[in-house]
C-alpha positions in Angstrom: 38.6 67.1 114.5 41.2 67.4 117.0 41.8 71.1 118.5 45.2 72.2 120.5 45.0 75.8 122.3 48.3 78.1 122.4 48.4 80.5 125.7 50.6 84.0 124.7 52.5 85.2 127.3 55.4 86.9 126.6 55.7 85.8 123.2 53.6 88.4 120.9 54.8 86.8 117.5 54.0 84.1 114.5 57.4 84.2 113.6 59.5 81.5 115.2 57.2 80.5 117.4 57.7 76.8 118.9 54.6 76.2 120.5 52.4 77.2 118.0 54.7 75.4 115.5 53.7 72.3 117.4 49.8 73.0 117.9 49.6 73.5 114.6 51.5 70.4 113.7 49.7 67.9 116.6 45.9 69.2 115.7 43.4 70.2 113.0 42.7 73.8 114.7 44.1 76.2 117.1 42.8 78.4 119.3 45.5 81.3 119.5 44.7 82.8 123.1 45.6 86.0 125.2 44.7 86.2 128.5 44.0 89.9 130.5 45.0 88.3 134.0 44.0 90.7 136.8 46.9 89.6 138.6 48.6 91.6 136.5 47.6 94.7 137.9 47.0 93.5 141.5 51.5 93.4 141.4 51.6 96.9 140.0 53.2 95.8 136.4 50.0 97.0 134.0 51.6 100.7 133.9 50.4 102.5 130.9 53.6 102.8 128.7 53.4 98.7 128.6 49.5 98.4 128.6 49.7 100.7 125.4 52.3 99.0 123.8 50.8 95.9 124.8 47.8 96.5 123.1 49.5 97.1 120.3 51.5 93.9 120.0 47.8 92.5 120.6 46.1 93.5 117.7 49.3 93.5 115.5 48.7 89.7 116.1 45.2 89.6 115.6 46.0 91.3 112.2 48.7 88.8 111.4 46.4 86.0 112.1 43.7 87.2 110.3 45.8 87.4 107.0 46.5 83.5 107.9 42.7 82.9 108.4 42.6 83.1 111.9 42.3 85.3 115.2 43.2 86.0 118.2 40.8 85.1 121.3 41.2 87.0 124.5 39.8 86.9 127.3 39.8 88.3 131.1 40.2 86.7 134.3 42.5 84.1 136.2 44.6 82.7 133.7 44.3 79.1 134.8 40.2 79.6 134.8 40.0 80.9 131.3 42.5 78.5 129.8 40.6 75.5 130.9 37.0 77.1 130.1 38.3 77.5 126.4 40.1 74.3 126.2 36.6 72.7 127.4 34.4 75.1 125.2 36.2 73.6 121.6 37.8 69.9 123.3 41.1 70.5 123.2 43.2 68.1 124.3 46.2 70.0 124.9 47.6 73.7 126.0 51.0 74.8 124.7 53.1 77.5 126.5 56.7 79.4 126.6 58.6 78.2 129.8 59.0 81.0 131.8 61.3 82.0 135.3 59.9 84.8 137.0 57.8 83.9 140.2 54.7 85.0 138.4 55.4 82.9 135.3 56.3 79.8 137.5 53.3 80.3 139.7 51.0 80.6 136.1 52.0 77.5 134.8 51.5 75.3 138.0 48.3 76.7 138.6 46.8 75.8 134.8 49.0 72.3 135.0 46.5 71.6 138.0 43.7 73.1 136.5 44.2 70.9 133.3 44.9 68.0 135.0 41.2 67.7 136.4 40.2 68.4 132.8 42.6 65.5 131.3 44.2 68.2 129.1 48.0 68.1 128.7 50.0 71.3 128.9 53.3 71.5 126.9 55.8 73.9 127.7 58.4 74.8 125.4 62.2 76.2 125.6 63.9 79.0 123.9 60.7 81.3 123.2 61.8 83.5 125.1 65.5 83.2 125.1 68.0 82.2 123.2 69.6 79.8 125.2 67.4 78.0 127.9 68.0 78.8 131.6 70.1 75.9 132.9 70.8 74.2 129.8 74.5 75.1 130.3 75.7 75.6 133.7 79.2 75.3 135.9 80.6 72.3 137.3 79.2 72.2 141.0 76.5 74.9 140.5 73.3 75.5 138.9 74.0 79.0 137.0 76.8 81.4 136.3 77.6 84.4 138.4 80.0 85.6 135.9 79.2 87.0 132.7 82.1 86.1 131.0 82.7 82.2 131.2 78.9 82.4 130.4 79.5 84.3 127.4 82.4 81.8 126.2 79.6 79.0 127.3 76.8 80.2 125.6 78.6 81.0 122.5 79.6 77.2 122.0 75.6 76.2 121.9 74.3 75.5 118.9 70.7 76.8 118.6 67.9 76.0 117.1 66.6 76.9 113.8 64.2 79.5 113.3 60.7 78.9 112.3 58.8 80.1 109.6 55.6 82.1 110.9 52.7 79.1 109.7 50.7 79.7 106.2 47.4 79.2 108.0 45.9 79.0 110.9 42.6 77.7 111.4 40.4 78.5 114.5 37.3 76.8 115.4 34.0 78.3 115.2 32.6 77.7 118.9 35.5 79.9 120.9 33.9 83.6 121.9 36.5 86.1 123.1 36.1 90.0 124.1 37.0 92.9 121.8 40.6 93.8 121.4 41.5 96.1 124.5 41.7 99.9 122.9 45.6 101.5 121.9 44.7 104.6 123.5 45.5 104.6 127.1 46.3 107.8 129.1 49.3 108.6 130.9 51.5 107.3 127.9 54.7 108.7 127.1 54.9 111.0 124.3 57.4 109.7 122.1 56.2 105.8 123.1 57.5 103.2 120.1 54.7 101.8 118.4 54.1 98.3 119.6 54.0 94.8 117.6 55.7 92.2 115.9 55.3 93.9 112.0 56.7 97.1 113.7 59.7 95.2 115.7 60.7 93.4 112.7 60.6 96.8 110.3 62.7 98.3 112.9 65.7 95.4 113.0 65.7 95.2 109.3 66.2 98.7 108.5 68.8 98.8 112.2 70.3 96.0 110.3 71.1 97.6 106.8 72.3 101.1 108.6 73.9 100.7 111.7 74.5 96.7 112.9 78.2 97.3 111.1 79.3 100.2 113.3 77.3 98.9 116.3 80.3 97.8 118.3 81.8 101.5 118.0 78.9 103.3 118.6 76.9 101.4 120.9 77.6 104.3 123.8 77.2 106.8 121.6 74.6 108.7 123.5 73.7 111.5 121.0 74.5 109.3 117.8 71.3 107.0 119.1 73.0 103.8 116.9 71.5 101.1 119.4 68.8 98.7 118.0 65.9 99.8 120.5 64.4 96.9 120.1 64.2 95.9 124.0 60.3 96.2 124.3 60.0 93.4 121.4 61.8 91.5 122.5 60.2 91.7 126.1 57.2 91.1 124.5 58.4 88.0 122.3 56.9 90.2 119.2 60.8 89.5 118.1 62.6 86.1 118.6 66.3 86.0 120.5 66.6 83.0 118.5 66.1 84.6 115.4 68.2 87.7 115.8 71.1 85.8 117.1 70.7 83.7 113.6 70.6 86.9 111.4 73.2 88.7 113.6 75.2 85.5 112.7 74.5 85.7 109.3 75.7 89.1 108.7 79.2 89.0 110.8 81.5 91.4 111.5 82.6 93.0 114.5 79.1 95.2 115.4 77.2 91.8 114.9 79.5 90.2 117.6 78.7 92.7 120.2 74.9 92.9 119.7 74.7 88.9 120.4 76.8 89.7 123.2 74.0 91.8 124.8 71.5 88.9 123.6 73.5 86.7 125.7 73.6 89.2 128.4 69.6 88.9 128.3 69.8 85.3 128.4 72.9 85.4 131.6 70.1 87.2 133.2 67.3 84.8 133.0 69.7 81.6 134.2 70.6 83.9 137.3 66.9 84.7 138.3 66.2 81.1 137.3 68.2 79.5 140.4 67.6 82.7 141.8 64.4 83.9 142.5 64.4 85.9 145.1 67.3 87.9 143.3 64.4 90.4 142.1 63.6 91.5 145.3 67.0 90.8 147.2 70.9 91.4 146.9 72.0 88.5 144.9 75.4 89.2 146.8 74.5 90.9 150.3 77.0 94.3 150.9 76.1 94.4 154.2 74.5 98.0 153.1 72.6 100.6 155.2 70.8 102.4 152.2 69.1 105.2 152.8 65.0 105.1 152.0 62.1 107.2 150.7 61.4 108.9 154.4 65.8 109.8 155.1 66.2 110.5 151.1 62.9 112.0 149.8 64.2 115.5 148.4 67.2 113.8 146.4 64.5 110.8 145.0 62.1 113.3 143.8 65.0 115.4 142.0 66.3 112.3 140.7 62.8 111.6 139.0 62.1 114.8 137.8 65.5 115.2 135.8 66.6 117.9 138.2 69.7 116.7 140.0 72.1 119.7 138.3 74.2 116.9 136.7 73.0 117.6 133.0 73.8 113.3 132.2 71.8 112.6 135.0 68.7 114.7 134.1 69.1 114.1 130.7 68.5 109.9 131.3 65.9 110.6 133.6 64.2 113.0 131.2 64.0 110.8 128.1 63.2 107.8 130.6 59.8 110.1 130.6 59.4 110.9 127.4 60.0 107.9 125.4 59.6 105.6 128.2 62.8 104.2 127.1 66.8 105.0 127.7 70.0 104.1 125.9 71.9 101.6 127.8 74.7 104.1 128.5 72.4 106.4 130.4 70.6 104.2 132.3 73.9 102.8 133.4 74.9 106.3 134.5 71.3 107.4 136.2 71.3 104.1 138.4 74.9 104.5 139.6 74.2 107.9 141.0 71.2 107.3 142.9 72.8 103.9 144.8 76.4 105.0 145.0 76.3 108.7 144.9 73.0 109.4 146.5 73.1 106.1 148.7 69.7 105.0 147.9 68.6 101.8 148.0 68.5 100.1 144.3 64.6 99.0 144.7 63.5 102.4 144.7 65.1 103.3 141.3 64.1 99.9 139.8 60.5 100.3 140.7 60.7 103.9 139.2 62.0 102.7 135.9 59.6 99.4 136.1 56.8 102.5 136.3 57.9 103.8 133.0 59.8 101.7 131.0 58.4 100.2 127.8 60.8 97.5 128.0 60.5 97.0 132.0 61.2 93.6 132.8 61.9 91.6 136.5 64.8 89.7 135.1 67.0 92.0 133.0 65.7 95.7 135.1 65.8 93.6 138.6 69.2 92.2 137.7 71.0 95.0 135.9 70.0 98.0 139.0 71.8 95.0 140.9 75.0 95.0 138.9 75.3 98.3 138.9 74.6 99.1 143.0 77.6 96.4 143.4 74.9 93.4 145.1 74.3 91.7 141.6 77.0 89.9 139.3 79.6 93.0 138.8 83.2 91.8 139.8 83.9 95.1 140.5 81.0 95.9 143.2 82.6 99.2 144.8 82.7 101.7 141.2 81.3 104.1 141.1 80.3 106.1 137.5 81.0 109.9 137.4 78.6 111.8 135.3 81.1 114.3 134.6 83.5 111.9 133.1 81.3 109.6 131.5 79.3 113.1 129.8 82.2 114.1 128.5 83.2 110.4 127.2 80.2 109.3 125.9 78.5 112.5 124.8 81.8 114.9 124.2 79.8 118.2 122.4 76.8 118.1 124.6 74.3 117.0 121.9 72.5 114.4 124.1 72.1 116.7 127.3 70.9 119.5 124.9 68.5 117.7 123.3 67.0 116.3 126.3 67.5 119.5 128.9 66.8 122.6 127.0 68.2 124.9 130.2 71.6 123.8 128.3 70.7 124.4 124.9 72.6 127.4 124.3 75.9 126.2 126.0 78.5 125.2 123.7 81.0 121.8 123.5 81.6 119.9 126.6 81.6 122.9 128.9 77.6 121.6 129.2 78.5 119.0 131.7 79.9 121.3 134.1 77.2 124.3 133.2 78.6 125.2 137.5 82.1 126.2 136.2 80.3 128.8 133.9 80.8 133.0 135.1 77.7 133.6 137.2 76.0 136.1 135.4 75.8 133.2 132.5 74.6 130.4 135.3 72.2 133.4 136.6 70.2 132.9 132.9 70.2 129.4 132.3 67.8 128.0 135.4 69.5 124.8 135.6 69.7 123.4 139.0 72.6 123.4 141.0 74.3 119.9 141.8 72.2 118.0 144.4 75.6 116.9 146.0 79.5 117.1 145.6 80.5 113.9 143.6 83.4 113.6 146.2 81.0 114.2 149.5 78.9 111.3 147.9 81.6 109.1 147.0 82.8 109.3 150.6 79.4 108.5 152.0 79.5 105.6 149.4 83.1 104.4 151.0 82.2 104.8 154.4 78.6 103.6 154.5 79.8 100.0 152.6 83.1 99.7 154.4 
């Protein structure tokens, strides 16, 4: 009786699921396994929003494999440790993975190849689980990655990917593997409105996004009230949904709102073959500015109002207000939030990408890292020095007011567009409406932008 173990990382799913697919395939039983790695939460990434959503993909799994005749087995402690006690416990002779690029994933999978190694058990590690297109696999002549979205697009679009694979009909689990109850859903500090989490869940929400609003997608995508994006970023951060798969039924439907959501699939995937050959792009400009940012001790009044929703620019607060409450924030917004703390405020991009990485459901080192980069002008944006105006882009984007009053009551009774400027209203009307006045002049912060970068 041969027996194969599959390590779930980032890939919270049975359907199209290439390392599984080739457990299942290579041995007689399979020993689905999670592990709770305490390094987790020794970097400061087990922050409740995820942990609960988390937990759900978890036993969403556990459910799923159950109907197959399995189960999921986790367990808790050093990744590399546990793998190789199960592996030993039921004689596996091999461990299959998703190839990850982030320093911890790299760092994960050379400490269990050594671990393994002493055990004579092979680890397999397998491409486009997590993306659509592998980092690397198409790349510019005389460099290792794009730096430009655009010839990446054109690149990326030529690929031909793989098939999807069917989630497996069984799964059989040996006997002698023990794991630890499933970790509980309820975890405090959640966000109220938090999506549920797990794989049945992600792919009920794509089919019914699908039917309703895939065909206006590339007109409405910035709607900000309208809400007509796919939210699925926090399945697909946690593999409970396949790139690979969604690119395929994007495909499969056409039409011009299919075409612009694989465009921001491939924008997930230009991402990953940035941090790939750039590593130490999540911590550092990718593209140095030369910048004198200000910090949490020179800028702590305007951080805190920038948290809390209460910088008297109603886009602003709104973003940073359903950031809280949902633990989640259409594209648009988030966008707008990060482009006035870094070039309107002056602070330094870190500080707003650890505060979303503290909430965000769908927080992730390449695609959070990488995007607060492109929009402070140090990442991949050809046009580093712009600079978004909330005024503008509120009355663009969200022209009758509908998102800022649905997210900052103050505003609620203000009619049409006049609620992104609530300042311009007579002042026995302002006197009523406790809304904050603007933290700064957008001109006085556009100059300090100009002068500070040169």
């Amino acid at each position: 009786m041969t027996v194969a173990v599959v390590l779930f990382t980032s890939d919270l799913r049975l359907h199209d699921h290439p390392p599984l697919h080739a457990a299942l395939a290579a041995a007689d039983e399979v020993v689905p396994l999670f592990v709770r790695d305490p390094g987790i939460h020794a970097a400061g990434f087990d922050v409740p929003n995820r942990t609960a959503f988390l937990h759900g993909c978890l036993a969403d799994l556990d459910a799923s494999l159950r109907l197959r005749g399995g189960r999921l087995v986790v367990r808790s402690g050093p990744v590399a440790r546990e793998v190789r006690a199960v592996a030993a416990a039921c004689g596996a002779t091999e461990v299959h993975l998703a190839a990850g690029i982030t320093a911890y994933a790299r760092h994960r999978e050379a400490r269990l190849r050594e671990a393994l190694r002493a055990g004579r058990v092979a680890l397999r590690v397998h491409d486009t689980v997590i993306t659509a297109v592998a980092p690397g696999a198409v790349a510019p002549s005389g460099s290792d990655h794009f730096s430009v979205f655009t010839p990446y697009f054109r690149r990326w679009s030529q690929q031909s990917p793989r098939d999807p694979l069917p989630a497996p009909r069984a799964v059989r689990v040996p006997d002698t593997v023990r794991g630890e109850e499933l970790p509980s859903r309820g975890v405090p500090g959640v966000s109220p409105a938090l999506p549920p989490g797990g794989e049945s869940a992600g792919r009920d929400r794509f089919a019914a996004w699908a039917a309703a609003d895939l065909p206006r997608y590339a007109d409405r995508q910035d709607d900000l009230a309208g809400d007509a994006t796919s939210r699925l970023s926090p399945y697909l951060h946690f593999g409970a949904l396949s790139p690979v798969e969604l690119v395929r039924r994007a495909r499969e439907q056409g039409g011009p709102g299919a075409e612009a959501f694989v465009r921001q699939l491939c924008w997930r995937d230009f991402h990953h073959q940035v941090l790939a050959a750039r590593p130490d792009a999540s911590v550092r400009d990718y593209r140095t500015r030369a910048d004198r940012w200000r910090g949490e001790d020179e800028a702590a009044e305007d951080i805190a109002a920038w948290r809390e929703g209460r910088t008297g620019y109603p886009m602003v607060d709104a973003g940073m207000r359903q950031l809280r409450h949902e633990g989640w924030m259409h594209n648009r917004a988030r966008l707008l939030v990060a482009s006035f703390l870094t070039k309107t405020l002056y602070v330094d991009w870190r500080i707003g990408a650890r505060h979303f990485l503290d909430l965000l459901v769908d927080g992730d080192i390449v695609n959070n890292q990488l995007n607060w980069q492109w929009v402070a002008g140090t990442g991949t944006d050809t046009r580093p020095h712009r600079v978004l105006n909330p005024v503008l882009q509120g009355k663009r984007h969200d022209p009758d007011g509908a998102y800022v009053r649905r997210w900052v009551p103050e505003l609620a009774d203000v009619e049409g567009g006049a609620v992104h400027e609530p300042w311009r209203l007579p002042e026995d009307r302002r006197a009523v409406l406790r809304c904050p006045a603007p933290l700064i002049d957008l001109g006085d912060g556009l100059a300090r932008f100009r002068d500070a970068r040169g």
